[in-house]
N, C-alpha and C positions, 0 to 999 in steps of 0.2 A: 212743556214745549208748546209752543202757541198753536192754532190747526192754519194752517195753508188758505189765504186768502184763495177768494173765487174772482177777485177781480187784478191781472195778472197780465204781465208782460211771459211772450215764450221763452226757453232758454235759445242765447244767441247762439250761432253757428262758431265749431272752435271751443267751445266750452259742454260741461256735463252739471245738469240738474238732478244732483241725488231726491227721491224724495222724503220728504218733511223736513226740507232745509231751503231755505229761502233764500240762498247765496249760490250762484255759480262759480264754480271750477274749473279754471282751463285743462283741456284736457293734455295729457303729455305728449311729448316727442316721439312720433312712431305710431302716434293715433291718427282718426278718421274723421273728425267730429262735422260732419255737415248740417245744414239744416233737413229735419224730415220731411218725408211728403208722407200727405195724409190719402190713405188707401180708402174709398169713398166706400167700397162693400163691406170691406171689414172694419173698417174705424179705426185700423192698426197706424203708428206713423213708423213708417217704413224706412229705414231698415231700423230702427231699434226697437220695437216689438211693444208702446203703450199705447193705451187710447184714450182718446179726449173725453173729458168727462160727457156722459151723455146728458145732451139738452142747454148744453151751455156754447152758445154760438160764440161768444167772446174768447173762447180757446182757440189756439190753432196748436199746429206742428212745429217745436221749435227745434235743439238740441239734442242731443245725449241726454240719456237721466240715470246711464251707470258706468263706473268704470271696476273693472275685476280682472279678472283670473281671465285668460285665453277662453277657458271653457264655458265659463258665465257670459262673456261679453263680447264675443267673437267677431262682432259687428262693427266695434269701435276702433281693431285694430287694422294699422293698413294691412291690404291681402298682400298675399306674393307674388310675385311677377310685376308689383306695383311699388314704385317708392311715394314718402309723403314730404317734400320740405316743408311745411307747415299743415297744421292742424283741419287744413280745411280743402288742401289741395290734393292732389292724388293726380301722379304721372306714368304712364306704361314706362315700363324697363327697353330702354332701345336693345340693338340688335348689339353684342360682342357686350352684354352689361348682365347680373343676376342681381336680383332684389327679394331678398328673405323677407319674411312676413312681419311688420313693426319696423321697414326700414326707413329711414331717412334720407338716405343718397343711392344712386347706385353706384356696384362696385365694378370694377373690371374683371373680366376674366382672363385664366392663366393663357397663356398663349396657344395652348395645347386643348386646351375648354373648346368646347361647342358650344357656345350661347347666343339662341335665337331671343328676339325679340318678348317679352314679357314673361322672361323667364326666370323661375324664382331659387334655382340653385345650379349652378353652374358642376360639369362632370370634367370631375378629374381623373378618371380611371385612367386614363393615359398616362399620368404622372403614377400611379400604382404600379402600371406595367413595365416604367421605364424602369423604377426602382427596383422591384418584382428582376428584372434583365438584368442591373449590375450586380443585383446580390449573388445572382447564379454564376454570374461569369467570375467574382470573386472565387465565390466556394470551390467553382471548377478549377480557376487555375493554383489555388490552396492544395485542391487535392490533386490533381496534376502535377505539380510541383513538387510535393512532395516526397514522392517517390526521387526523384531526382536531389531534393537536400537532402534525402539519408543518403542515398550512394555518394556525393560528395562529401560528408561528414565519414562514414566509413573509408571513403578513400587518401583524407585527411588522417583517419587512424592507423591506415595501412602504412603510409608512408611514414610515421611515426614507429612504427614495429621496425620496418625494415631499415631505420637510424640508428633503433635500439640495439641490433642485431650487430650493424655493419659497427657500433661502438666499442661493443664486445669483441668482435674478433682484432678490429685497431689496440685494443688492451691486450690483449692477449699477446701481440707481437711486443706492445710497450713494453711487457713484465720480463720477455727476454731481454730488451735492451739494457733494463734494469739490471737483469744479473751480467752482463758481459759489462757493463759497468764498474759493476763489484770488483766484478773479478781484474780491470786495470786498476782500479785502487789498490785493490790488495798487493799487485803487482809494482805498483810505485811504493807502496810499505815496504816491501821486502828487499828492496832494491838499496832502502836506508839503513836495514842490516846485512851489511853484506858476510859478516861471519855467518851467517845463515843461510845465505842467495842460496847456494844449491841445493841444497837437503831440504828446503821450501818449495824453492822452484820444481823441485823431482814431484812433491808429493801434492801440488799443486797441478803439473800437469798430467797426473794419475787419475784426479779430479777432473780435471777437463776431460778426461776421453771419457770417463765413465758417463759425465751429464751428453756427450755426443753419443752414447752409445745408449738412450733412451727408449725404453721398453716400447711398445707399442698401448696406446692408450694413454701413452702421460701426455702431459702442454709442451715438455721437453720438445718433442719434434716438431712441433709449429715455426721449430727456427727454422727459416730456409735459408738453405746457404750462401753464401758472397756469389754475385753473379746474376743470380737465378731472380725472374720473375715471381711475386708473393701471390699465389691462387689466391683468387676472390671467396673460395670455403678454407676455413681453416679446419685443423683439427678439431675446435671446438664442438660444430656439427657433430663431425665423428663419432666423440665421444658420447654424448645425448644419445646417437642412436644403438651404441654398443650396450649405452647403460635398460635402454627400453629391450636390446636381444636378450642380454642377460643381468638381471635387477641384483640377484646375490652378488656377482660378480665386484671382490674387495678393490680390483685394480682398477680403481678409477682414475678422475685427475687428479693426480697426485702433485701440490704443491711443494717443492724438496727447494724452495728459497732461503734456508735458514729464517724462515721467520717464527720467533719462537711464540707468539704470541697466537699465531695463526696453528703451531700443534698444540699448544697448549689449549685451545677452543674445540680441537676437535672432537669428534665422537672416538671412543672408545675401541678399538678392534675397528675401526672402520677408517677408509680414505677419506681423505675430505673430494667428495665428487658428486656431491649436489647441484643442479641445475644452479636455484637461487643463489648456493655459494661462490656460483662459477662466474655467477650474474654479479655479483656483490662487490667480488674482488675486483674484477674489473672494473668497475664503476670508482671504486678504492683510490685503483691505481691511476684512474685519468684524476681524481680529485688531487695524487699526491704529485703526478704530474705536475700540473697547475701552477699547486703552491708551490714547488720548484723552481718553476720559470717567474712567478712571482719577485720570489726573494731572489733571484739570480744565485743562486750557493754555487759554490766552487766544490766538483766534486775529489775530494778527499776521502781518506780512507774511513777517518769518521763519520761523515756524513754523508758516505752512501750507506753505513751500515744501519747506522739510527733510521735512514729512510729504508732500510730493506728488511729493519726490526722492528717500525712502528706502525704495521699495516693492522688495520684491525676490519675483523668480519662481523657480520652483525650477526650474532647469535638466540636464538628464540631460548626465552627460561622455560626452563625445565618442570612438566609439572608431575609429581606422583601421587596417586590417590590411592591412599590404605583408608580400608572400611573393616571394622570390629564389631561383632555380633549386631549385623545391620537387620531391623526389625520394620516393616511397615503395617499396621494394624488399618483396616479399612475404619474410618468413623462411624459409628453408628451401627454398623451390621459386625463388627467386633470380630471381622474376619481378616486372619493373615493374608499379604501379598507378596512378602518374601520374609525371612524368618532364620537369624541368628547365620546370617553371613559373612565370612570373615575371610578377608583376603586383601590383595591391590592389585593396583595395576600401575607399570611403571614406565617411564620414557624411554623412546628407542624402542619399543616390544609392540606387533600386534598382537590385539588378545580379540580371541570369540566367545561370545556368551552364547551356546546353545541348551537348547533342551524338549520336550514339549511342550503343546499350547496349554497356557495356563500356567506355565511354572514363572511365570513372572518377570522374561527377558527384559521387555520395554521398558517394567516397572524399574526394575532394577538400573535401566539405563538414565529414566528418570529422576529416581533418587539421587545418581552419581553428578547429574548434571542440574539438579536445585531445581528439580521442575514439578516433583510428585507435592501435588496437592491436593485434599480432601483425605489425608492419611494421618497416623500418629506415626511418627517414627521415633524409634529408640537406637541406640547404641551411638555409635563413633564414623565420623568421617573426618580423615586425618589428608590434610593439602601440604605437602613435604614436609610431615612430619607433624605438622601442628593443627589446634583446632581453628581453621578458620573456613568463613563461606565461602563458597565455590561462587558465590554469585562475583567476588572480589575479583574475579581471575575471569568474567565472561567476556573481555574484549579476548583475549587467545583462547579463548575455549570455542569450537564449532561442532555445531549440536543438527545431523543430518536427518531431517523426520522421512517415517516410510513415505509418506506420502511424497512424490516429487515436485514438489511447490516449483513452479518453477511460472515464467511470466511467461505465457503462451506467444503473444503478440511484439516479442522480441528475442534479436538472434542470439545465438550461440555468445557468442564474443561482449555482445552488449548485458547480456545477464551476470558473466563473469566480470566485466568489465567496471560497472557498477557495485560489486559487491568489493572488488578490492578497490575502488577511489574511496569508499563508507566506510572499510573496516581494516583497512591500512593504515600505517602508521601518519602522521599526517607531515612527517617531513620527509618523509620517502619524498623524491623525486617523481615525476612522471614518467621518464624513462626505463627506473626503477619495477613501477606498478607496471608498467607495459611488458616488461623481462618476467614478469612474477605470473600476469595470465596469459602470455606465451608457453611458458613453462608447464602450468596448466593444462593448457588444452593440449599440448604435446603428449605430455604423460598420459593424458585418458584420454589419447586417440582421436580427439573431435577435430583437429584439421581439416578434413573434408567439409565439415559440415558446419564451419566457424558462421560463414554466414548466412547460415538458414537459418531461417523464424522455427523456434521450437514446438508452434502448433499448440491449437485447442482442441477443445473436443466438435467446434464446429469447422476449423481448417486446419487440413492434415499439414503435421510437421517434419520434425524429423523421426528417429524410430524411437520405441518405448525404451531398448536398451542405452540408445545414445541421450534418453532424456534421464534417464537416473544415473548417468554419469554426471552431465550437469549438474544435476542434482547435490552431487558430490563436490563437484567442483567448485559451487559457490562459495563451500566451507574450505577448500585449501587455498583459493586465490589471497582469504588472509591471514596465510600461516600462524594456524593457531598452532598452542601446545598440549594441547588437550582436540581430538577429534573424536568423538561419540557419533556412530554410525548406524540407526535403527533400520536392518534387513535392508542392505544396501544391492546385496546380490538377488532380492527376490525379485523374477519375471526375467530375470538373465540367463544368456543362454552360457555354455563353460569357460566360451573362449573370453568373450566379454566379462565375466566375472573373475578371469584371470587378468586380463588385462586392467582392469579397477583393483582388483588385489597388488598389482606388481607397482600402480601407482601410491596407493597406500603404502606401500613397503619404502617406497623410496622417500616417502613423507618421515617413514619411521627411520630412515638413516641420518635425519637432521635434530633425531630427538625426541618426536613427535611422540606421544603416548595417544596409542588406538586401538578403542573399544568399537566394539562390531555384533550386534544380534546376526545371526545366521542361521537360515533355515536349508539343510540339507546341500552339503557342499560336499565337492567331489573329494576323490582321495586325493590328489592334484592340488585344489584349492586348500584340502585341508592342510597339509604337512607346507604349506605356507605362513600360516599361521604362528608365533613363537608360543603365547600361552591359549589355557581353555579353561573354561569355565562351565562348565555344564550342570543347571540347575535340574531337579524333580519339580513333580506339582507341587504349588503350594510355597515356590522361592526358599527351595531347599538346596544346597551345594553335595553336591554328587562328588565331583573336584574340581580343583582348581590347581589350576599346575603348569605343568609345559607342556606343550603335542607331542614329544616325543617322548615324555614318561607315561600320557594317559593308558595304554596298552599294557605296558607294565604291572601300572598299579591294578586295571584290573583281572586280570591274570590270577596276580596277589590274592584277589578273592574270590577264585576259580570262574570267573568270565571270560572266555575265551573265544576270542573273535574267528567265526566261520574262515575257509578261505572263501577271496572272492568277492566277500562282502566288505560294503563299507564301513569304517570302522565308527565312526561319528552316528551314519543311520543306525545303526546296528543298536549303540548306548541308548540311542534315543526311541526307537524300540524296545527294549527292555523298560526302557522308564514311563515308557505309554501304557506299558503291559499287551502290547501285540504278541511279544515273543519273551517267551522263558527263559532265567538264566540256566546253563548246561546244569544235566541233571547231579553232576560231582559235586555241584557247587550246592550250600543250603541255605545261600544266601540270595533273598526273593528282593524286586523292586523296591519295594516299603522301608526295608531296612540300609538300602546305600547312602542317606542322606548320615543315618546317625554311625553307618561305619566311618565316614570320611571326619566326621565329630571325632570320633577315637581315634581315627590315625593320626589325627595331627594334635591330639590331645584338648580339640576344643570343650568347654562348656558343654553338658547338653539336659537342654529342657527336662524338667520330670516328668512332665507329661510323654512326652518321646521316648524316656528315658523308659517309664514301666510299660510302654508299649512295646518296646525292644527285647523287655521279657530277660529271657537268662540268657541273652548275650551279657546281662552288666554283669553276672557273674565271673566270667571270661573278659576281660576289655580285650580286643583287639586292637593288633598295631599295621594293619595289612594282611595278616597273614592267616590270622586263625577266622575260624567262623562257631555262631555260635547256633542253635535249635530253636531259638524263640521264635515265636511266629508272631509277630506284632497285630494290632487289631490295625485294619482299614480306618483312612483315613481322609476326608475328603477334603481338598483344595488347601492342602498346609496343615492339616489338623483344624481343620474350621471349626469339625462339632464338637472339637474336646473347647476349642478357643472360646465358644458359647456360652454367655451367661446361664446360670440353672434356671429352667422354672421358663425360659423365653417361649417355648413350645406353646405355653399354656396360655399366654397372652393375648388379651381383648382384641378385636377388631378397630376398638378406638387407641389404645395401649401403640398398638402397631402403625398406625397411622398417625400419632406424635412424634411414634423414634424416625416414621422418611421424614415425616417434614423438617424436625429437630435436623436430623441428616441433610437436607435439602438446605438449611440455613447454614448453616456450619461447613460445606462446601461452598458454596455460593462468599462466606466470610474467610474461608480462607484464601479463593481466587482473588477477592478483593484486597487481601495483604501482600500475596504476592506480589499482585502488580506495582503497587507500594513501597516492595522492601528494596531501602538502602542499604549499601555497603562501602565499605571502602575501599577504592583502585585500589589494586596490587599488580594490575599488570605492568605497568611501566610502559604502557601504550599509551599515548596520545592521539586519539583520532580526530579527523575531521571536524569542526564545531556544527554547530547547529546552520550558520548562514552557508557554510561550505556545502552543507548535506544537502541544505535547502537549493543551490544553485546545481547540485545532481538530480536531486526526484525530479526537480522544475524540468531537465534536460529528456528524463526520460519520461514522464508522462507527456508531455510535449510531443516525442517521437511517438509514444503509443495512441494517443489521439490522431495525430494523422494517421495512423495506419489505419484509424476507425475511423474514418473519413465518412466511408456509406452510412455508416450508423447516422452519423451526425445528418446529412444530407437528406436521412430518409426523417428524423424531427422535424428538420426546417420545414422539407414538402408537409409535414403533416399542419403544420403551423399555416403555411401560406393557405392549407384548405380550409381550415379553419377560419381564421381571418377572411377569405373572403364569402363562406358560408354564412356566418356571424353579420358580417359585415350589410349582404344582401336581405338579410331576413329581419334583423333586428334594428332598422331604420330607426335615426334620430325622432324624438317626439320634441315637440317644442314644450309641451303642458309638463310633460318630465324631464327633459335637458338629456334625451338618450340615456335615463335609468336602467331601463330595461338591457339595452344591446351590451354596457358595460357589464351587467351582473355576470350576462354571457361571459362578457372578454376576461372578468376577473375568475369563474369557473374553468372556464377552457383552458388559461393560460398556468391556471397555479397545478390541473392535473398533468397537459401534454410534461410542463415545465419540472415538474416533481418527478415524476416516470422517469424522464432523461438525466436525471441529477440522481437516483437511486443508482445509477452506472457504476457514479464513481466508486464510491466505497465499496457495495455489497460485492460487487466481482473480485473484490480483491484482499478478502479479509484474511484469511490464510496468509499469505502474502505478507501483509502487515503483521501478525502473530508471529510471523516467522523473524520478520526483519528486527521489530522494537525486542524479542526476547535477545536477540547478536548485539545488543546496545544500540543502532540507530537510531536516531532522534525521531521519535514519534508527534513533536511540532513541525520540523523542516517535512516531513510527509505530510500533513492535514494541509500545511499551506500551499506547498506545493500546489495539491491536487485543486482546492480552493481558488488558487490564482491561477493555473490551467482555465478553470470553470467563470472563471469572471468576463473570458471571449464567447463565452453561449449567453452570459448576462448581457453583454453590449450587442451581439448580434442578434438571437433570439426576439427580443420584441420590434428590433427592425422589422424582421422579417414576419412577424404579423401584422404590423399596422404598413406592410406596405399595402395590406388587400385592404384590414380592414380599415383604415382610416380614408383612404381612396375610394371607398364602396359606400363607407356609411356614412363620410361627408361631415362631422360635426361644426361646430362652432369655432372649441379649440382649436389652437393653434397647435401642429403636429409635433411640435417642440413639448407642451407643455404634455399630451399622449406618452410619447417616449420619456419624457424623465419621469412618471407614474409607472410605467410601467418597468421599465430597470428597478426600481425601485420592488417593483411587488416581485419581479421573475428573482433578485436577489434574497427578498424573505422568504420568497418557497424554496428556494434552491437551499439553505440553510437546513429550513424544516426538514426537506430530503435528507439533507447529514444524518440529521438525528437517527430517521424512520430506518436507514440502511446500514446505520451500524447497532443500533440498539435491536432492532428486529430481523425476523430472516427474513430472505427475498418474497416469500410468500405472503405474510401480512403488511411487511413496509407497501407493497405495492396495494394492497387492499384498503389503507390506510390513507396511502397518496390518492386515491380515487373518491373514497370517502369522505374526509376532510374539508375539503373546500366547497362540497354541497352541503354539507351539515352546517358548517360556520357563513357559509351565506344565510343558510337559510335563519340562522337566528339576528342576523345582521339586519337581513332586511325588515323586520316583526317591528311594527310602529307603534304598537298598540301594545301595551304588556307589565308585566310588573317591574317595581325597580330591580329585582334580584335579575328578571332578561337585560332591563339596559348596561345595568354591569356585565353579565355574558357578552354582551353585543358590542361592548369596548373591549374587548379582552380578544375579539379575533382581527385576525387580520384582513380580511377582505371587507370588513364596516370601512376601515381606512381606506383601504384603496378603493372602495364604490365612490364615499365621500370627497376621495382626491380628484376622480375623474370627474363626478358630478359637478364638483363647485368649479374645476379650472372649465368646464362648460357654460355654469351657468353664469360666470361672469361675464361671460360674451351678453349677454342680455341683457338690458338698459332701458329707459324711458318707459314708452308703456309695456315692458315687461316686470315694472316692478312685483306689483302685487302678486303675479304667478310665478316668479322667482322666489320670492318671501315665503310664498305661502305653500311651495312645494321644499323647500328646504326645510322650514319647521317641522311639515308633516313628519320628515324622514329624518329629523335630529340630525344634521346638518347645517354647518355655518361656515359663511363664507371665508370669514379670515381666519379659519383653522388648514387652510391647502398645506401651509407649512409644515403645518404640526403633523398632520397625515404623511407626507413624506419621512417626516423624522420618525414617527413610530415604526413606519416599514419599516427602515435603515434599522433601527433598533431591534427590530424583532429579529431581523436577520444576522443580528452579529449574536446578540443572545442564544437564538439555534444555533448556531458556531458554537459559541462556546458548550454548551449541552453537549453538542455531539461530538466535541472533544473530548468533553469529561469520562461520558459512554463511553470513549477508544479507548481513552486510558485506563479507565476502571474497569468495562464489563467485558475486556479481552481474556481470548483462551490462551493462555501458553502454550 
């Protein structure tokens, strides 16, 4: 490079003289370049910081001699408050004008702006505030209102019941008109044979008196007579309430229409006088109305009868469940859960499984209903006879857990309501479903309290006893064929337990087969009951029979119930070992499982068998008793169940069988959720977008009812945003790196927190519903597109503080579509955390997270194995989205500190696109994750 002549022109004004380059440089747009003046004490030329060679007069003060970075060369750019139209000129900022530092023009300010004279950034807060004002007044009147569209939504429901109602009782008249129809038909028949007419006519109107002379409780006397005004209650009422005085009671409404289709459906020893039946036929008969007046048919004597013989009732199939030496082995600890059970349970009967704790009720209900997992199971489960999965048949199978899931945060009617639009048939009518959870709540008494919120454990609802009838309720609104009942009466007081009892009875007079755990039922509740089933420890059958022979049989083997006492406590007492059987008797607790083996001639174990001692000498058929004193046995015969030699076993030995164990459950829960079967019920329910257009209806309503919840995120947001906002002011040297890291920290934890809502409060809930068949997509979406109104409002409502406080570059447009963007990938990541983890670490997680993966985001400096880390989170993208839609405001002379703070921080400006699209990505890929987690790592 040549050395720099000493005899030299200065650099001109307007240009910069780097040095050891003998060429000038106009300086850019947004610069200063004047000529210097030379500072005679310092030798400095002022303002750009060189000095003239000393002793050389032929120099003066010219130009510039550098252009850089803000932070290098501070001097060369125009200040603020100041604009520059050329390189050499520099103008104060008038008054209603702001002029940023490097500007060229000045800009106007908003209308709402306060901008004095030479000032270099114009205050928007007022535009903050104003926005900050409509979001509230929104939200207010959202939550406001809301209260107001469920009571018109419910009062839309209501008026729909009382259609459904006032339809029935119009059928009900219809069905007489139907038969005095008949009966002129018949009457023009007979009139064609008249060698007949009177010995017809007599015994026809023998017939007429009898149908006039209509017992009390038939539909017969709903005819009112010629003249007389038709009361607005029919009989129909009536009867409902005769059938809730007395449930036993055979003389229901008795259909006596000749229709033979409609005896030949019925139940057995019983009237047809089911609510839903009463519901059905009516609905029947406005359908065959219809077609009548359709086809205009002339009624004749044939074609009234065809029409009064072709009514058909919808009838629920039938399901019976026989299980044959039913065996659960626990995995891994080789210990019995129940053990060589043999019996059924059959339609039209309720049955109760008692015994004590630890003999295996739930288990055993488990088993019945395909749900025991982490077991070996042996023996036979026979579905009407044949060997098939119970899973075939779980659209009519309802399966009531003790626990009473129930959705706190809506009412009585809307819980029922919902579970039969999901799990009804899907060509039911809605009039239909409307008559179905009528019926419902009629029968277990919740009328009062249809529309009360059923309460959480933070706002009181209704009582504990009317929440485990719901409980119950959800499982009959869709008439299954199978109801499995785990401790449906426990926390109930007797009247209420009779009351759920009398509705289950009435369930079982349409067919219904109902299994019931029961802990300690009166003698009242008990002889309710048709069969019993009462286990020992260890899922041993004591008996299995009818209530009214248990007494009997044990008697048979000198048990003989106190008076006074009750007789169910009493068995289950003895088999606790509280209380001794009578001293007549020599038969002890230990030995009832394998009497009941002999009396009915089952199988019995060897092992049981030599414990039983010389009873096998003697078999027993009921009556005899034998001297053997069996050895103790704990939980089923555990320790005889026990591998030899396991006692002896290492500390590391025992610690491969839980884990082996731990795997091996964990892989069966994963099959289950998995396993397919083939329908058999002959149900068609709702599809996926139908289900989808119901959760969307009810999380909808339960979100506003959380209204404050919501309202209390936004205020946390707004404080944030403007605390952020005030503190973490734009840099110009960094384009607001800093305050974004903030916004991208603050937003992804508040944002996370409030998105763990959805899922984790409601997983029970979900376990409950996808094991009933519900579509477990139409619910992720659902709740996900609920959740996409806190994605479009949520970053409003921080950048109304912070984008108005901290003023950037950006255009407010290009803030908000980064950040939808980043609140939509953490709200995803929330899926995951809150289904895959309990509420305790998801939330430790959602905290954690996005200060860890910033903080490797931000590392400039590091090995290639961090720059891969550092692409791999998501908050690198969204700092780099905010960053660069900033630093592209910047132009002229801010090249070089644009360039050169981008490089630093791995950063480029035409990747904004690409940073957007990775959010969008990340966030639907955490969707999918944490759908997969619903699906696969749920509890049955």
């Amino acid at each position: 490079m040549p050395a720099r002549t000493f005899d030299c022109s200065p650099c001109c004004e307007g240009f910069f003289c780097p040095h050891g380059i003998t060429c000038m440089i106009p300086c850019p747009l947004g610069s200063y370049c004047p000529l210097a003046s030379l500072n005679k004490r310092t030798g400095i030329c002022e303002p750009y910081g060189y000095q003239l060679p000393p002793g050389h007069s032929n120099h003066s003060c010219g130009g510039a001699d550098i252009w850089a970075d803000v932070g290098s060369s501070t001097e060369v750019f125009c200040s603020a408050g100041s604009y520059c139209p050329s390189t050499i000129e520099k103008i104060p900022c008038s008054s209603g004008h702001y002029c940023r530092a490097g500007s060229t023009s000045q800009k106007r300010c908003f209308r709402l702006a306060s901008c004095n004279s030479k000032t270099a950034n114009q205050n928007i807060t007022a535009y903050g505030i104003i926005l900050f004002a409509s979001l509230s007044t929104l939200l207010l009147i959202i939550y406001n209102c809301s209260d107001q569209v469920i009571t018109t939504r419910e009062r839309r429901q209501a008026k729909s019941r009382e259609a459904a109602a006032r339809s029935a009782r119009e059928t009900a008249q219809a069905r007489e008109k139907w038969k005095s129809a008949k009966d002129i038909a018949k009457k023009h028949a007979i009139g064609l044979q008249t060698q007949f007419s009177r010995t017809f006519s007599r015994k026809k109107s023998v017939r007429q008196t009898d149908f006039g002379k209509a017992k009390h409780g038939t539909d017969a006397a709903a005819l009112p007579p010629k003249g007389k005004k038709i009361k607005e209650q029919s009989n129909l009422t009536k009867i409902m309430h005769e059938l809730d005085d007395d449930p036993n009671n055979h003389e229901g409404f008795n259909l006596e229409i000749g229709d033979k289709n409609l005896k030949k459906n019925m139940p057995k020893g019983k009237q047809l006088h089911t609510h839903s039946q009463i519901f059905k036929y009516a609905y029947g008969q406005i359908e065959k109305e219809k077609a009548l007046q359709e086809q205009n048919m002339n009624l004749t004597f044939s074609g009234v009868i065809s029409m009064a013989t072709d009514i058909e009732i919808r009838t629920r199939p039938m399901i019976e469940v026989a299980f044959k030496d039913l065996t659960l082995t626990l995995k891994g600890k080789k210990r019995h859960l129940l053990r060589c059970v043999t019996g059924k349970i059959m339609p039209g009967r309720v049955s109760a499984v008692m015994g004590p704790s630890g003999a295996g009720k739930t288990t055993f209900l488990s088993a019945l209903a395909g749900k025991a997992t982490g077991c070996t199971m042996s023996g036979l489960i026979l579905i009407n006879g044949k060997v098939e999965s119970i899973h075939s048949y779980k659209k009519i199978i309802g399966f009531v857990p003790q626990d009473d899931i129930v959705h706190g945060n809506l009412t009585v009617e809307e819980n029922l309501w919902f579970s039969a639009r999901c799990r009804l048939a899907a060509d039911l009518t809605k009039p239909e479903k409307v008559l179905v959870v009528e019926r419902v709540i009629e029968s277990l008494g919740l009328q009062a309290v249809r529309d009360s919120l059923v309460g959480t454990v933070e706002k009181r609802g209704i009582s504990g006893g009317q929440r485990k009838r719901v409980n119950v309720g959800l499982e009959m609104v869709m008439e299954p064929s199978l109801l499995i009942l785990d401790e449906p009466t426990s926390g109930l007081d007797s009247s209420s337990s009779q009351l759920l009892l009398r509705a289950l009875r009435r369930e079982a007079l349409e067919g219904v087969n109902i299994c019931m755990v029961v802990h300690q039922p009166s003698y009242a509740l008990f002889k309710m009951f048709d069969d019993l089933i009462l286990l020992a420890k260890g899922g041993l059958t004591v008996y299995h029979g009818s209530v009214k022979k248990v007494e009997e049989y044990f008697a048979g083997l000198g048990i003989n119930v106190p008076e006074r006492v009750n007789p169910p406590d009493y068995f289950i007492d003895i088999l606790e070992g509280i209380v001794k059987p009578n001293t007549s008797s020599s038969v002890n607790d230990k030995q009832l499982p394998v009497r009941w083996m002999l009396h009915n001639g089952y199988p019995v174990p060897s092992d049981m068998l030599q414990n039983f001692g010389a009873l096998t000498e003697s078999p027993c058929h009921g009556e005899g008793s034998g001297n053997g004193e069996p050895n103790r046995h704990d939980g089923g015969v555990a320790a005889n169940a026990r591998s030899p030699g396991a006692g002896d076993q290492s500390f590391a030995g025992d610690l491969w069988q839980d884990v082996k164990f731990s795997v091996e459950l964990k892989r069966d829960h994963i099959q289950h959720n998995f396993l397919k079967s083939k329908d058999l019920s002959n149900r068609k329910t709702p599809g996926v977008f139908k289900q989808y257009r119901y959760f969307l209806g009810r999380v909808g309503k339960q979100r506003l009812r959380e209204a404050r919840i919501q309202l209390v995120d936004y205020l946390i947001l707004l404080l944030a945003g403007a605390c952020l906002g005030t503190v973490a002011k734009v840099n110009d040297e960094t384009f607001g790196a800093l305050g974004y890291t903030y916004t991208v920290i603050a937003v992804s934890l508040l944002c996370k927190i409030g998105a763990l809502r959805t899922f984790s409060l409601d997983k029970l809930h979900y376990w409950r519903e996808s094991a009933s068949g519900m579509s477990s997509l139409a619910y992720f979406l659902a709740k996900d597109t609920v959740d996409h109104f806190n994605t479009i409002i949520k970053p409003l409502v921080y950048l109304s503080m912070f984008y108005f406080f901290n003023n950037p570059r950006s255009s407010f447009t290009d803030n908000y579509i980064v950040m939808v963007c980043l609140v939509y990938c953490v709200t995803g990541i929330a899926y995951a955390f809150a289904i895959f983890l309990e509420p305790g670490p998801a939330q430790l997680w959602s905290v954690l997270l996005p200060v860890v993966l910033t903080l490797i985001a931000t590392q400039n400096k590091g090995s290639r194995i961090m720059k891969l880390a550092s692409n791999l989170c998501y908050t690198k993208w969204a700092l780099e989205a905010f960053v660069v839609a900033n630093a592209e405001r910047y132009s002229g002379v801010w090249l070089i500190t644009r360039c050169g703070s981008l490089l630093k921080n791995g950063y480029d400006l035409n990747e904004w696109g690409l940073c957007i699209f990775i959010l969008i990505l990340t966030g639907i890929l955490s969707r999918y994750l944490a759908f997969f987690c619903m699906v696969v790592f749920q509890k049955k």
